[in-house]
LONU-367419 format. One line per 5 residues: number of its first residue (from 1); for each residue x, y, z of N, C-alpha, C. Coordinates in nm, 2 decimals, m for minus. Example, Ala and Ser with C-alpha at 12.3 -4.5 7.8 and 13.67 -1.06 7.14 Angstrom:
1) 1.32/m0.57/0.78/1.23/m0.45/0.78/1.32/m0.33/0.78; 1.28/m0.22/0.71/1.37/m0.11/0.71/1.29/0.00/0.79
***
This chain:
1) m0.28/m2.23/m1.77/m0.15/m2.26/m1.71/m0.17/m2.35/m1.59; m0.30/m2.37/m1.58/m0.33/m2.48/m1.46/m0.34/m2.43/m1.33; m0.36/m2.29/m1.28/m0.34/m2.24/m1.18/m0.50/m2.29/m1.12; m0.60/m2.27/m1.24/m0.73/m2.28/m1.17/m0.82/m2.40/m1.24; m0.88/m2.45/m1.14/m0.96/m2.56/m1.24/m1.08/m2.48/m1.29
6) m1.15/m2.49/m1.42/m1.27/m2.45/m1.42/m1.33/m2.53/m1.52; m1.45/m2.54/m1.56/m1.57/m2.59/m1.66/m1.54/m2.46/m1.72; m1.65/m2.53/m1.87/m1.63/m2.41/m1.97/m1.75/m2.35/m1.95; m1.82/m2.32/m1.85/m1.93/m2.26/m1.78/m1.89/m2.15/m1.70; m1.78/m2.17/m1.64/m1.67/m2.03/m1.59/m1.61/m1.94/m1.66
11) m1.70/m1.80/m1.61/m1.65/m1.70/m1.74/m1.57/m1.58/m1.58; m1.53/m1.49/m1.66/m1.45/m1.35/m1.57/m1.38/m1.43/m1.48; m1.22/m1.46/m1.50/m1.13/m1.51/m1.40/m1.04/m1.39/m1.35; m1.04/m1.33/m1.44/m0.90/m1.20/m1.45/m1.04/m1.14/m1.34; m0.92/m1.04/m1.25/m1.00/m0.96/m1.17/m0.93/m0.83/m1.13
16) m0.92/m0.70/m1.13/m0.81/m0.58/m1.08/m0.90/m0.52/m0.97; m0.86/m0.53/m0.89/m0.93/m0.43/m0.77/m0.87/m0.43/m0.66; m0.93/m0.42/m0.53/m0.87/m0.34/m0.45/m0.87/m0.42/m0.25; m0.76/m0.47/m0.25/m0.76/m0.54/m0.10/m0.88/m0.45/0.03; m0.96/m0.53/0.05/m1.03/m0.45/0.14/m0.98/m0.57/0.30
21) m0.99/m0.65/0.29/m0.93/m0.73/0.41/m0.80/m0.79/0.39; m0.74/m0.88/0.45/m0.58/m0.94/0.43/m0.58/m1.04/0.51; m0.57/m1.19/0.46/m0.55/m1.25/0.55/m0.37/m1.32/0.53; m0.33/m1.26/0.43/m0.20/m1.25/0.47/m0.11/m1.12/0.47; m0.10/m1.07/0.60/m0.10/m0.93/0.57/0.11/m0.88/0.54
26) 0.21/m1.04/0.53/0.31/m1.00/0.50/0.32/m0.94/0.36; 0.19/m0.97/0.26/0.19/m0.93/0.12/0.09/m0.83/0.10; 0.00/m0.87/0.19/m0.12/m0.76/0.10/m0.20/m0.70/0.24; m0.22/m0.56/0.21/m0.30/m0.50/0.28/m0.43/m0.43/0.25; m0.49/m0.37/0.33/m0.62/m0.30/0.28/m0.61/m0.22/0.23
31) m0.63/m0.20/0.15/m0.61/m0.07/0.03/m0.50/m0.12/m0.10; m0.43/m0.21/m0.08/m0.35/m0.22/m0.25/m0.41/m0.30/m0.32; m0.38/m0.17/m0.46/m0.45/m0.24/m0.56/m0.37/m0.36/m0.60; m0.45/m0.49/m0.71/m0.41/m0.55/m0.70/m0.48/m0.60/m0.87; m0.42/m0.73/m0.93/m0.45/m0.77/m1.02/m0.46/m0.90/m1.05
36) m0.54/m1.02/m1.08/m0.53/m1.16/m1.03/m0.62/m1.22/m1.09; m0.61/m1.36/m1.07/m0.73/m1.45/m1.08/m0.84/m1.52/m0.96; m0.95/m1.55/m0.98/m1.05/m1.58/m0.91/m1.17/m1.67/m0.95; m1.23/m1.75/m0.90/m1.32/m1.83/m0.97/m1.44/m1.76/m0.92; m1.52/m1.75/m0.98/m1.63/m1.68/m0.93/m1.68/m1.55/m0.89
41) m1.57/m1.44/m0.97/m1.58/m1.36/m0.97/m1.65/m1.27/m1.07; m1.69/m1.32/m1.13/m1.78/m1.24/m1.35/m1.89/m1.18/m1.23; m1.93/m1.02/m1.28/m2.01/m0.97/m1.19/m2.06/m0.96/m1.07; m1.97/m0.96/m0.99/m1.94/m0.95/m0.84/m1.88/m0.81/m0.79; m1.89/m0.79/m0.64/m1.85/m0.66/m0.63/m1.70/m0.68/m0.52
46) m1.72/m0.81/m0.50/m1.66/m0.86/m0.39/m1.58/m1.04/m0.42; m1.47/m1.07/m0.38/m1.43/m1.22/m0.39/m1.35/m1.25/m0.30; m1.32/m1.38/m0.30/m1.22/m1.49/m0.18/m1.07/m1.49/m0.27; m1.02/m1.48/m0.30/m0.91/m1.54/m0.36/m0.78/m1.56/m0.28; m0.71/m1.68/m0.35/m0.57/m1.69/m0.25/m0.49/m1.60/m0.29
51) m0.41/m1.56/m0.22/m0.31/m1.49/m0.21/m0.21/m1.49/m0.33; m0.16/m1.61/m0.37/m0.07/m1.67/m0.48/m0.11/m1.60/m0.60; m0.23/m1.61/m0.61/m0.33/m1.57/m0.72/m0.38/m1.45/m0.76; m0.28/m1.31/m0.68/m0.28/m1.21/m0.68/m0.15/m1.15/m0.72; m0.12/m1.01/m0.79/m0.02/m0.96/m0.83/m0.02/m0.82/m0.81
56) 0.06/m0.76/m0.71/0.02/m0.61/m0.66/0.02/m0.53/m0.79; 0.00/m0.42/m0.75/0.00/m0.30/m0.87/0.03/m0.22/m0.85; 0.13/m0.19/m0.90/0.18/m0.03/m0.84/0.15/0.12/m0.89; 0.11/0.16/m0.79/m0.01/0.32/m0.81/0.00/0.37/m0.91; 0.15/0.36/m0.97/0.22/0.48/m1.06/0.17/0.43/m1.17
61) 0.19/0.29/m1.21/0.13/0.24/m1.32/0.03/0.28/m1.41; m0.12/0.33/m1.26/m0.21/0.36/m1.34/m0.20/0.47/m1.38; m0.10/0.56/m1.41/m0.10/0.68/m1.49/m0.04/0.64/m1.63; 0.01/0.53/m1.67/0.03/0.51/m1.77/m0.04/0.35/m1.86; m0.10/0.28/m1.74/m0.14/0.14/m1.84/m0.33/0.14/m1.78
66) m0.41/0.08/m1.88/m0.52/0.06/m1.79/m0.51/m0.07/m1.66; m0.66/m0.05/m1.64/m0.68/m0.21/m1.54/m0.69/m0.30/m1.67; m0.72/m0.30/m1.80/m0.74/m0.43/m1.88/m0.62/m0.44/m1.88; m0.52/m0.34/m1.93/m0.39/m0.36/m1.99/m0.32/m0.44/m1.90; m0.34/m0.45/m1.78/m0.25/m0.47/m1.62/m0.32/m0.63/m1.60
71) m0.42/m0.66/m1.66/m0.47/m0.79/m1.66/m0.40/m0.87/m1.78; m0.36/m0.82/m1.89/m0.28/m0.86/m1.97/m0.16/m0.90/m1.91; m0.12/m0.79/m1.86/0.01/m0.80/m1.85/0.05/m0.96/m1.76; m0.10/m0.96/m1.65/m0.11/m1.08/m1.57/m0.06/m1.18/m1.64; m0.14/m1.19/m1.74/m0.13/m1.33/m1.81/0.01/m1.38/m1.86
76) 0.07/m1.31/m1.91/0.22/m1.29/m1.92/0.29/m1.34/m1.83; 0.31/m1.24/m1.68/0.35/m1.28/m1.60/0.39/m1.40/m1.51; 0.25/m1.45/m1.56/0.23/m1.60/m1.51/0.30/m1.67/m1.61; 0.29/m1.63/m1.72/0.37/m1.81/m1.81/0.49/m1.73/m1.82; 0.51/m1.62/m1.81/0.69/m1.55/m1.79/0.78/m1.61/m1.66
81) 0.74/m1.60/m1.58/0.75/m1.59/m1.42/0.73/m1.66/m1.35; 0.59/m1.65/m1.30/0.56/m1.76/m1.20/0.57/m1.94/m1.22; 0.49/m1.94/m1.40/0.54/m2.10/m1.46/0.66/m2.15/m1.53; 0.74/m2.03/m1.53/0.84/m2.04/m1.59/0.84/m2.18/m1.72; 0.72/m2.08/m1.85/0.71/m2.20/m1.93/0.83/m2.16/m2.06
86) 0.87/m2.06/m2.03/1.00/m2.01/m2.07/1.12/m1.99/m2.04; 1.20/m2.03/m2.05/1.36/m1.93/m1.95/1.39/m1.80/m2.04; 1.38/m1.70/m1.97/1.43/m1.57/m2.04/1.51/m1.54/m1.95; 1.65/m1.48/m1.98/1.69/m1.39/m1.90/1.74/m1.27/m1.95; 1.83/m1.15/m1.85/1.86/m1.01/m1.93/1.91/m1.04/m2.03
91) 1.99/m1.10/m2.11/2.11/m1.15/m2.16/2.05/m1.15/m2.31; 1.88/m1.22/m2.32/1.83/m1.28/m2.42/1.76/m1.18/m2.48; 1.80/m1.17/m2.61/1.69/m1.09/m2.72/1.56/m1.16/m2.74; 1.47/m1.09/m2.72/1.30/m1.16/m2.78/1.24/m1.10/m2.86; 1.19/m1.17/m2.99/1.11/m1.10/m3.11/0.98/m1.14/m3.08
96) 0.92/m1.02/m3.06/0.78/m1.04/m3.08/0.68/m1.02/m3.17; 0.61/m1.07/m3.25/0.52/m1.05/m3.36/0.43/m0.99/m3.34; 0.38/m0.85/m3.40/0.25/m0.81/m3.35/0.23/m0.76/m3.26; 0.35/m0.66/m3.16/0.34/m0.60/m3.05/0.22/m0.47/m3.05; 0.10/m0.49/m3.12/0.02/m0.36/m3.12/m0.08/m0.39/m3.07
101) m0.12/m0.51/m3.01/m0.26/m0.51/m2.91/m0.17/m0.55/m2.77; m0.33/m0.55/m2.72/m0.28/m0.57/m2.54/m0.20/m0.65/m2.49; m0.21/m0.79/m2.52/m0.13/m0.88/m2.51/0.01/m0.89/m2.57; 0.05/m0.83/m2.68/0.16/m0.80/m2.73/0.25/m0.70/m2.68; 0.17/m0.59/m2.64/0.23/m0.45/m2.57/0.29/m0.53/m2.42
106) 0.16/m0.60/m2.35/0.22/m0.67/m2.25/0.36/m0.75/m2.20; 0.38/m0.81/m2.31/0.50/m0.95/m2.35/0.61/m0.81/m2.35; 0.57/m0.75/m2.45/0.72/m0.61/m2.45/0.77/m0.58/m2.31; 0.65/m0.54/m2.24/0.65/m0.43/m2.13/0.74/m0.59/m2.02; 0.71/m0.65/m2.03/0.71/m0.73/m1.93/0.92/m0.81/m1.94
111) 0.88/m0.82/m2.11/1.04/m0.85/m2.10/1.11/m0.77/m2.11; 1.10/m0.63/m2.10/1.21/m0.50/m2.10/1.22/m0.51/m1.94; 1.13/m0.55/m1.87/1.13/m0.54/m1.67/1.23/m0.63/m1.65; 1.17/m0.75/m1.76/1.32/m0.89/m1.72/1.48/m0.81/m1.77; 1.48/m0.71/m1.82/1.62/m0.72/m1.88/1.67/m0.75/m2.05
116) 1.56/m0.81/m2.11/1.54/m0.83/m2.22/1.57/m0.73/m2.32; 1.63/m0.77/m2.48/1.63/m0.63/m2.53/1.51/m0.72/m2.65; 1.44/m0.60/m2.68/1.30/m0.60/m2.77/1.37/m0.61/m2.93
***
């Protein structure tokens, strides 16, 4: 979606973990979890990322979705949302094909949040 440049040499962009510093602390603090992209992050324990490039997570969630599922869901979000490579709104029915893996459960989960009926 263009958010990141990379070579096809760049692997692990998706990342879920956990704000240990803030340098923008109107969004993010130390300790929220979080879910996002990053270059340079595939087996790391630690990364730089901007801000933009993160998407909180809310605690409660993890009693019901994994960290992969919550990285899915990322991916959605971004061409739902942030790139608006769609217009959806409450109003609109969306058929989705194949809602039984991650990425399909995601698209569900994400347009029932917009208002959407499934």
């Amino acid at each position: 979606l263009g958010m990141i440049t990379f070579s096809k040499n760049h692997r692990g962009f998706e990342l879920f973990g956990e704000i240990v510093e803030s340098g923008d602390p109107n969004n993010f603090r130390a300790g929220d979890l979080v879910v996002g992209y990053a270059i340079h992050n595939f087996a790391t324990s630690t990364c730089v990322v901007k801000s933009s490039h993160l998407l909180k997570v809310d605690k409660d969630d993890l009693k019901h979705k994994s960290p992969e599922q919550m990285v899915a869901n990322l991916v959605y979000y971004t061409a739902l949302v942030i790139k608006k490579t769609v217009t959806i709104t409450a109003r609109d029915t969306v058929l989705i094909h194949s809602a039984t893996g991650g990425f399909g459960l995601s698209c569900v989960y994400l347009c029932k949040r917009m208002g959407c009926t499934i």
